[in-house]
C-alpha positions in Angstrom: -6.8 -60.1 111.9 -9.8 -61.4 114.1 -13.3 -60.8 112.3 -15.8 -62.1 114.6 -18.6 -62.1 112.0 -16.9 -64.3 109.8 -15.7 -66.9 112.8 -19.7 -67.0 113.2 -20.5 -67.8 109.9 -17.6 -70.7 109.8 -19.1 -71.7 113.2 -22.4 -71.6 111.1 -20.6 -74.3 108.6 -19.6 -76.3 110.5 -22.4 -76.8 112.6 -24.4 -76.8 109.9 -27.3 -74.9 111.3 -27.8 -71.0 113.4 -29.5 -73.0 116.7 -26.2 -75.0 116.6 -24.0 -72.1 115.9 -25.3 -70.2 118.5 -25.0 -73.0 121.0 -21.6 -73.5 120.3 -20.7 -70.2 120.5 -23.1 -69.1 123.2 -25.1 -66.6 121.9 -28.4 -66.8 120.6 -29.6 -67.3 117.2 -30.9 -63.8 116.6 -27.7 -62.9 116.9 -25.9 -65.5 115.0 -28.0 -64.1 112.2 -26.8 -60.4 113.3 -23.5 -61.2 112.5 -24.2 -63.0 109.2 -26.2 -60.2 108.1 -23.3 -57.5 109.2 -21.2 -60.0 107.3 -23.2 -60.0 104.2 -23.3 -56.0 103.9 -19.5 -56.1 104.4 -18.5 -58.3 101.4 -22.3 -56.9 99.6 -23.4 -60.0 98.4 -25.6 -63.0 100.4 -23.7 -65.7 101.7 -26.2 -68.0 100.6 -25.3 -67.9 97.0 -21.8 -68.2 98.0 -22.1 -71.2 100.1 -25.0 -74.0 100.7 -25.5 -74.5 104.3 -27.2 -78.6 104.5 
């Protein structure tokens, strides 16, 4: 099953930042972090203690 918020947020990973997410995936950064927020309050907890983006 597709889940578009968390392909954003491995896009987000990879690239290491949400400018170059949202280049990659041409969209802008407000909504890069949209879809990382819509993630977070799916699984209810921040991704950021989860994972450390450099």
């Amino acid at each position: 099953m597709y889940n578009p918020q968390l392909d954003t947020f491995l896009r987000m990973a990879d690239a290491g930042s949400f400018n170059k997410a949202a280049e990659d995936a041409y969209i802008t950064p407000t909504a890069v972090i949209k879809q990382i927020n819509l993630l977070e309050a799916r699984i209810q907890n921040t991704l950021s203690s989860i994972v450390r983006i450099p």
